[in-house]
C-alpha positions as semicolon CSV with decimal commas, in nm:
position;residue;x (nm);y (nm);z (nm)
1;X;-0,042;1,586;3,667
2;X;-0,046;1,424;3,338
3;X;0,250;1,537;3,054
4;X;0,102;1,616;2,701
5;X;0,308;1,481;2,467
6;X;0,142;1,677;2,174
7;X;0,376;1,781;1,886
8;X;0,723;1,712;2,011
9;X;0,982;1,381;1,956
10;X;0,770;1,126;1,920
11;X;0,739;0,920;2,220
12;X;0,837;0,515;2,275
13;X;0,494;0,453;2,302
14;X;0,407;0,654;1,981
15;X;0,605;0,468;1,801
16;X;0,554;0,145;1,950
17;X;0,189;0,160;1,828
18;X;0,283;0,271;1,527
19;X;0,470;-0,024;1,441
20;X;0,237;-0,207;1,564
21;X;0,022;-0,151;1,266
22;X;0,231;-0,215;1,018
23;X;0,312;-0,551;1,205
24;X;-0,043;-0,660;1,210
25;X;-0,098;-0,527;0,773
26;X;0,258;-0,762;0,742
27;X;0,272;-1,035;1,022
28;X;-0,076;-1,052;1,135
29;X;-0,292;-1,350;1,032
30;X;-0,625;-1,185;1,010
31;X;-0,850;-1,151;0,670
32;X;-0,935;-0,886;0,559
33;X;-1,342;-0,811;0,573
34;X;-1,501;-0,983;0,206
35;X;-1,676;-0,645;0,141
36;X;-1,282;-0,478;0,078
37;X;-1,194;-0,685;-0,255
38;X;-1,262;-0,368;-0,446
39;X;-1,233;-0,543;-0,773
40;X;-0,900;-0,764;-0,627
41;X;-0,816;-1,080;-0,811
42;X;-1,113;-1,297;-0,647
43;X;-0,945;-1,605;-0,787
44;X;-0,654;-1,548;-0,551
45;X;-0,819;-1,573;-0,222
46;X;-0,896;-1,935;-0,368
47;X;-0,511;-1,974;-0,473
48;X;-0,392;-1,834;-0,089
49;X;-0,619;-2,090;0,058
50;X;-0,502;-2,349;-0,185
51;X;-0,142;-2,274;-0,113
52;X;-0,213;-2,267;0,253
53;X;-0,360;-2,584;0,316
54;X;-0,132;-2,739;0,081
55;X;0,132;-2,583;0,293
56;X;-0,020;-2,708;0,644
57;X;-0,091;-3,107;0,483
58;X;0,292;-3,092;0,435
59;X;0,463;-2,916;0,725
60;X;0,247;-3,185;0,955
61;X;0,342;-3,511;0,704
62;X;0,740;-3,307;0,830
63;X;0,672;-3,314;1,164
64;X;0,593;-3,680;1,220
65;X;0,913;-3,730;1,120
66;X;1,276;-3,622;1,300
67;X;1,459;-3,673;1,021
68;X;1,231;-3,490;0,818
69;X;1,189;-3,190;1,023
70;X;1,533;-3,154;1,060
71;X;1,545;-3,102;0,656
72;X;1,294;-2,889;0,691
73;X;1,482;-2,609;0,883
74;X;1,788;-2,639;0,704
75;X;1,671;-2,571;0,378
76;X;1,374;-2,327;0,536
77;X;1,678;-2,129;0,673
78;X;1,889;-2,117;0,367
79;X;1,595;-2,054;0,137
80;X;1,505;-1,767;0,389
81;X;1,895;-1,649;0,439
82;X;1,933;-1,626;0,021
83;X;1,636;-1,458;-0,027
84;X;1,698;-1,190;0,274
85;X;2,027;-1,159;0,118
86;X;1,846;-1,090;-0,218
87;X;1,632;-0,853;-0,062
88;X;1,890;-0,640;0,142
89;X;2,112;-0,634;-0,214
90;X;1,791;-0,432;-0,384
91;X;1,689;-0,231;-0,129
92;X;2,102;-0,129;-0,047
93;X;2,051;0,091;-0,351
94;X;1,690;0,283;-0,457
95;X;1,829;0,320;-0,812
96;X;1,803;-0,091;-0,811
97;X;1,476;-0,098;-0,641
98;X;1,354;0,185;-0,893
99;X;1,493;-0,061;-1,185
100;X;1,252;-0,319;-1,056
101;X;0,962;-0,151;-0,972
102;X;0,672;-0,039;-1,173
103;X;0,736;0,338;-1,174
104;X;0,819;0,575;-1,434
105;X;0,833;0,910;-1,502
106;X;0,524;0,968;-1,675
107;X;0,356;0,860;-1,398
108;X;0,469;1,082;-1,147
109;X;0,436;1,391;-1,451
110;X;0,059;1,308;-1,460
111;X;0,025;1,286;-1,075
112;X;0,189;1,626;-1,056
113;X;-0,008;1,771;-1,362
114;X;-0,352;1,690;-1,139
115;X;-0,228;1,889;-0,850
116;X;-0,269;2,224;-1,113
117;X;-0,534;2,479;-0,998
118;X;-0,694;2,440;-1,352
119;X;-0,609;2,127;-1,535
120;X;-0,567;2,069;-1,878
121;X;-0,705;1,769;-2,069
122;X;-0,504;1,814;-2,410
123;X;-0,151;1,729;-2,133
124;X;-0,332;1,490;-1,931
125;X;-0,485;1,278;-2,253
126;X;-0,148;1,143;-2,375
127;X;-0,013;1,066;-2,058
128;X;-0,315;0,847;-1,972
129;X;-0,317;0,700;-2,349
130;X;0,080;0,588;-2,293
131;X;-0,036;0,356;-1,953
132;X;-0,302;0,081;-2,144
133;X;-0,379;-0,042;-1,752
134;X;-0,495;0,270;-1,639
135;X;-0,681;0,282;-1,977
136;X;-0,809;-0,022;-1,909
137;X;-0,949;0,073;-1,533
138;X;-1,092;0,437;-1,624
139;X;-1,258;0,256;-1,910
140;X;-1,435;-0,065;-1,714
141;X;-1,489;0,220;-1,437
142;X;-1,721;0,409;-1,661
143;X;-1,870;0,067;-1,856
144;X;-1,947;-0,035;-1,500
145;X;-2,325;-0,048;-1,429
146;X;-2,298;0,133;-1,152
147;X;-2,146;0,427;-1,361
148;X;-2,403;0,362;-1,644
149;X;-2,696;0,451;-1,448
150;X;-2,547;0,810;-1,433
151;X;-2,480;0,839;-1,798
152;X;-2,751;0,968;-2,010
153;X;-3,028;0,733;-2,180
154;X;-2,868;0,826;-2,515
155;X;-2,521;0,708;-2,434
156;X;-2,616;0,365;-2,263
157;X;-2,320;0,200;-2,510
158;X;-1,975;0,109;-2,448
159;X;-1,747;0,342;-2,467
160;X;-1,373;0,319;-2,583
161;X;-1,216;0,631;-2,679
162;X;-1,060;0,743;-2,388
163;X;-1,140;1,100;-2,497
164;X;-1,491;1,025;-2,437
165;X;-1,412;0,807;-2,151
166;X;-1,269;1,123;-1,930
167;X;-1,503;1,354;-2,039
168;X;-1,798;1,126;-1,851
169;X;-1,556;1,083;-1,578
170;X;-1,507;1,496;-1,557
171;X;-1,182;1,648;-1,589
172;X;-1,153;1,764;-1,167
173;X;-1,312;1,403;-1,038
174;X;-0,964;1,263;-1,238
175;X;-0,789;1,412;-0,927
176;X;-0,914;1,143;-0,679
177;X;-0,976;0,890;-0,911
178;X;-0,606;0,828;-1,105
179;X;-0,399;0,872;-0,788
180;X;-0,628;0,585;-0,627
181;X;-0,585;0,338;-0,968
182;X;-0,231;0,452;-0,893
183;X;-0,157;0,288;-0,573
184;X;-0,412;-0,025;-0,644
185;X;-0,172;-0,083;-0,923
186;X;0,177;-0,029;-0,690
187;X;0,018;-0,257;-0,457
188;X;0,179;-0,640;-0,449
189;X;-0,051;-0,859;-0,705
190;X;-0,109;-1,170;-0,834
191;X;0,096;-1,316;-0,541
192;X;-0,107;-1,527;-0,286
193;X;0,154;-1,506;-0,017
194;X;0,059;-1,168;0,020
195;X;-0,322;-1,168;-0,057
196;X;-0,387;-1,027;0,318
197;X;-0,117;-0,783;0,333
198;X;-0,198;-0,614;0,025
199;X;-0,583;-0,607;0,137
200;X;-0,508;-0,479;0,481
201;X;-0,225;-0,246;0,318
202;X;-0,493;-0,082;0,061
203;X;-0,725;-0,037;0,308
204;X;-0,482;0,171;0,523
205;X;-0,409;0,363;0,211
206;X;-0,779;0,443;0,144
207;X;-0,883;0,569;0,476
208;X;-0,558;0,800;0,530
209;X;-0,690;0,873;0,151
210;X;-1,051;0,976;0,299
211;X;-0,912;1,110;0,599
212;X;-0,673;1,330;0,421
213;X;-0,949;1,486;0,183
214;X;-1,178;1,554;0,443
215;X;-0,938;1,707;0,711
216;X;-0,798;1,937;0,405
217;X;-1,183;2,026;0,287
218;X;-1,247;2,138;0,671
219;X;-0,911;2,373;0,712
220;X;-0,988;2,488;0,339
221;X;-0,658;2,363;0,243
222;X;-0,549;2,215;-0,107
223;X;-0,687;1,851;-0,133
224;X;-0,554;1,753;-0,409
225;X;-0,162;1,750;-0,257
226;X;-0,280;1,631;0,077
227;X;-0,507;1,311;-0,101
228;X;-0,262;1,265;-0,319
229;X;0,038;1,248;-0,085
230;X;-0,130;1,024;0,177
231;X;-0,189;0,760;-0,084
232;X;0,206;0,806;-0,195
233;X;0,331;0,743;0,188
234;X;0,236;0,357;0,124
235;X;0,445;0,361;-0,221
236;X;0,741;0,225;-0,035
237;X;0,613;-0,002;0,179
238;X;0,415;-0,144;-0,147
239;X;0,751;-0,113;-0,343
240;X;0,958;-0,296;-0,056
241;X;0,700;-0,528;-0,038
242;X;0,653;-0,623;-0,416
243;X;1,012;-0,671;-0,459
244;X;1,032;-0,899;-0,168
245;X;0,764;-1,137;-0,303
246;X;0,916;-1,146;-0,648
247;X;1,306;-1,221;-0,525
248;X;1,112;-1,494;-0,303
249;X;0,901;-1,678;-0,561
250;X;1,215;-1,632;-0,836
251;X;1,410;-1,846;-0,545
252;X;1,126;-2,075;-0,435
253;X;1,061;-2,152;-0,822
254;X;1,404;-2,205;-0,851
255;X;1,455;-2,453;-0,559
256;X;1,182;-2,669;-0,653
257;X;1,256;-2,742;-1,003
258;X;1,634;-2,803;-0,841
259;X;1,485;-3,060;-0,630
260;X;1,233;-3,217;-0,862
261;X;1,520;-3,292;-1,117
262;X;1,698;-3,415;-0,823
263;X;1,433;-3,627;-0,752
264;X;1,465;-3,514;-0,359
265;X;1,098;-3,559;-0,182
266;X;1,217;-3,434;0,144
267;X;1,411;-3,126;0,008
268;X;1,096;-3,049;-0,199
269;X;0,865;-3,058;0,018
270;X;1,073;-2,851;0,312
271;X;1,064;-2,613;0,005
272;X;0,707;-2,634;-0,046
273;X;0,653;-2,553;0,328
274;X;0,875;-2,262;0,340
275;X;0,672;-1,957;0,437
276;X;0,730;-1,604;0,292
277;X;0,975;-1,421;0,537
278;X;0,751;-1,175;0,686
279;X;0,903;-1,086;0,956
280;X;1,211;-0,985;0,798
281;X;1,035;-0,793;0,560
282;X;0,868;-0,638;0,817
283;X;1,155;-0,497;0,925
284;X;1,279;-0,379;0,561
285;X;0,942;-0,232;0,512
286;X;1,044;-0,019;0,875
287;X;1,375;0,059;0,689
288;X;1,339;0,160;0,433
289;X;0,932;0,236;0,316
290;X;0,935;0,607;0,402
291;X;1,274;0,656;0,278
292;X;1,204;0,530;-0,096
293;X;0,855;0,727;-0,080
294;X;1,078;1,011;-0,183
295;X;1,417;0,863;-0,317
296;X;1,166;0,692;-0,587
297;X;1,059;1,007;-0,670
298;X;1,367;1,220;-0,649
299;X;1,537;0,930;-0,912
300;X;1,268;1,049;-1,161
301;X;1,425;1,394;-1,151
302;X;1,102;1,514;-0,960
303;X;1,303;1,669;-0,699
304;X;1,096;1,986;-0,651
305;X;0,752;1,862;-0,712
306;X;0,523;1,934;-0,444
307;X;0,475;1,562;-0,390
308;X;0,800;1,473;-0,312
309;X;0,937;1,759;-0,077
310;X;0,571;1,672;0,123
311;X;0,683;1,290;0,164
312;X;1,041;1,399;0,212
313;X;0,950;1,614;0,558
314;X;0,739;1,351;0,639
315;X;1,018;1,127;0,662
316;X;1,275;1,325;0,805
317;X;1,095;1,598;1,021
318;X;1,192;1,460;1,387
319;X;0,870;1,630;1,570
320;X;0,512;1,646;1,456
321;X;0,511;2,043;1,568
322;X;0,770;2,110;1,296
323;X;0,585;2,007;0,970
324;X;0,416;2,241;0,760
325;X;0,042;2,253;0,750
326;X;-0,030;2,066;0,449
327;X;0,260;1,795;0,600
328;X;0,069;1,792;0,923
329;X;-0,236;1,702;0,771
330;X;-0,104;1,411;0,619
331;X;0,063;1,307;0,957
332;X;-0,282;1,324;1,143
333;X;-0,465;1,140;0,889
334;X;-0,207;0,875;0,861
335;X;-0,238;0,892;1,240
336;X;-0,653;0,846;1,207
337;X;-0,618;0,582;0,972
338;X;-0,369;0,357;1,188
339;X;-0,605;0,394;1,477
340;X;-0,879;0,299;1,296
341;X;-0,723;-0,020;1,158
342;X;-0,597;-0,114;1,505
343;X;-0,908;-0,061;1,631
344;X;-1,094;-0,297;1,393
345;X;-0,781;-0,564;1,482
346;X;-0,872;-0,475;1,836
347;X;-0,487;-0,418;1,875
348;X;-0,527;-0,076;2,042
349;X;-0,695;0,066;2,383
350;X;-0,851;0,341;2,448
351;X;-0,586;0,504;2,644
352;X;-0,344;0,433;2,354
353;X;-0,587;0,579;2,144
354;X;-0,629;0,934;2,302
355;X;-0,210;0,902;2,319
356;X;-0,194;0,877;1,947
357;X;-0,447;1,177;1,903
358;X;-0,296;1,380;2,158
359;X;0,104;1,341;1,998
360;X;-0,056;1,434;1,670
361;X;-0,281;1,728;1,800
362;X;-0,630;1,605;1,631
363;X;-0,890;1,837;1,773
364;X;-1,221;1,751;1,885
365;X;-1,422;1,917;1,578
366;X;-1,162;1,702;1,347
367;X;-1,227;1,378;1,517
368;X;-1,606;1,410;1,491
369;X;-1,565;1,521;1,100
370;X;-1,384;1,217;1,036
371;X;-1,595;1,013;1,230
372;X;-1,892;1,073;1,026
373;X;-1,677;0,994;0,697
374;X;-1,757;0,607;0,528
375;X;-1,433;0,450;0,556
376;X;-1,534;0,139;0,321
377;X;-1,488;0,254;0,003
378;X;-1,360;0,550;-0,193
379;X;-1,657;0,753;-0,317
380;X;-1,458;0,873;-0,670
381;X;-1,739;1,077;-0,799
């Protein structure tokens, strides 16, 4: 007779496939689909392919040659050793990582003011006037064309004031739509090392997003906290991973200007082929991603907000039976959304599958409701 596994310590296998994910949105090689760049930097797909064939002409020039290729890992090793180094340094202390990263209080104020039963526009306003990207985003959102063709005849102009800007938005669609220009701005950027990672990563984010909404609309629960939250539980791992890409380019930079001056071909082109360490930010991500969801938050002095004592019990609640109900929600859509992703990697069976769903108690009625959601984009309005 089979042995349920639903709701208690989380199995080896549980977590196993778990990490899996996050190994394949890290380590794994495969592109993301063309029809996710949701407005991403198209210009550095062209730079990550640059980068990466530049990186592949040199590494096989290194490996016709002994002496060469002996360079090669020396210096590959030490770059990678100072940089891990580097990394481990930050991360040994959230009130350094918080220093670094792009995180402030107001944000985390207005993210907790859209989680109010009735919001208000005259507290919200200033908050969005004080962050010129989000400015920027809510205004080219509704300058779009696909957003003009809901606007009325009359007001077929562009439109700057920001005033005006969220009152075509609507006051209650702000709750989906700032948390999501949010985490799209947390993500890594402008760093072609991590082009794939950040694509795979944000579309992890947006289907436990979508999965999170819909699970809380069925079980008439508040959406807001649960959306909200399951787009914070990446906020580490995009934190960890942002860090890690600047401390390595600040070292890479570094090396080959040392070497150029030094005139040293072999030393800068073993530099040259040095690949990010993924792997041992993979395991920093593992470390520490969940932890800093919170610790980011609590730094801020939002200790009690509803948004940070949800991705504190995430983190530290040992069984899935033990978190509250809007907690639990989170945890199965999470859970939906990793299955999903491993299932488009074709990284998962279906035995594994019906494992995952079982630990994390999604019912039948669930699975079909989230089934029928469109996974490929965010519908904001």
């Amino acid at each position: 007779m089979a042995i349920s596994v639903a709701g208690g310590v989380r199995p080896g296998k549980i977590i196993e496939i778990e990490h899996r994910l996050y190994q394949q949105l890290i380590l794994g090689k495969q592109q993301a689909s063309p029809t996710l760049l949701d407005d991403l930097d198209i210009e550095l797909e062209a730079d990550a392919h640059k980068l990466e064939v530049e990186r592949e002409a040199i590494l096989a020039r290194l490996m016709k040659q002994i002496q060469a290729k002996e360079v090669f890992d020396a210096v590959s090793l030490q770059l990678h050793e100072t940089v891990n180094n580097a990394i481990e340094h930050q991360l040994a202390s959230p009130a350094l990582v918080l220093a670094k990263a792009d995180i402030n209080e107001s944000q985390i104020l207005l993210l907790e003011l859209l989680l109010a039963k009735n919001l208000d526009a005259t507290r919200l306003r200033p908050l969005i006037n004080n962050l010129s990207w989000l400015c920027r985003d809510l205004t080219n959102m509704v300058n779009s064309p696909s957003f003009r063709a809901r606007r009325p005849q009359s007001s077929d102009v562009r439109v700057t004031d920001i005033k005006l800007v969220m009152n075509f938005i609507g006051i209650e669609n702000l709750r989906s739509i700032i948390p999501y220009f949010f985490l799209r701005n947390w993500l890594p950027s402008a760093n072609a090392k991590l082009l794939w990672t950040t694509r795979k990563l944000w579309r992890y984010s947006i289907v436990s997003g979508i999965a999170a909404n819909t699970l809380a609309q069925l079980h008439n629960t508040d959406s807001a906290l649960v959306y909200s939250s399951a787009l914070l539980n990446q906020l580490g791992t995009s934190v960890v991973l942002s860090l890690s890409a600047r401390l390595f380019d600040h070292t890479w930079g570094t090396w080959i200007r040392e070497a150029s001056l030094c005139r040293d071909k072999e030393v800068h082109d073993a530099v040259i082929a040095t690949e990010f360490p993924a792997k041992a930010v993979y395991e920093q991500v593992l470390n520490h991603g969940h932890k800093l969801n919170w610790q980011l938050l609590e730094l801020l002095k939002f200790e009690t907000s509803p948004l940070t004592l949800l991705l504190k019990e995430l983190d530290q609640t040992l069984t899935y039976r033990e978190l509250s109900p809007q907690a639990a929600i989170v945890a199965r859509a999470n859970c939906y959304a990793k299955v999903v992703l491993l299932e488009e990697m074709r990284q998962i069976d279906p035995q594994e599958r019906r494992l995952m769903f079982d630990y994390y108690e999604l019912t039948e009625q669930e699975v079909l409701r989230l089934k029928a959601q469109n996974y490929r984009r965010l519908d904001l309005l």
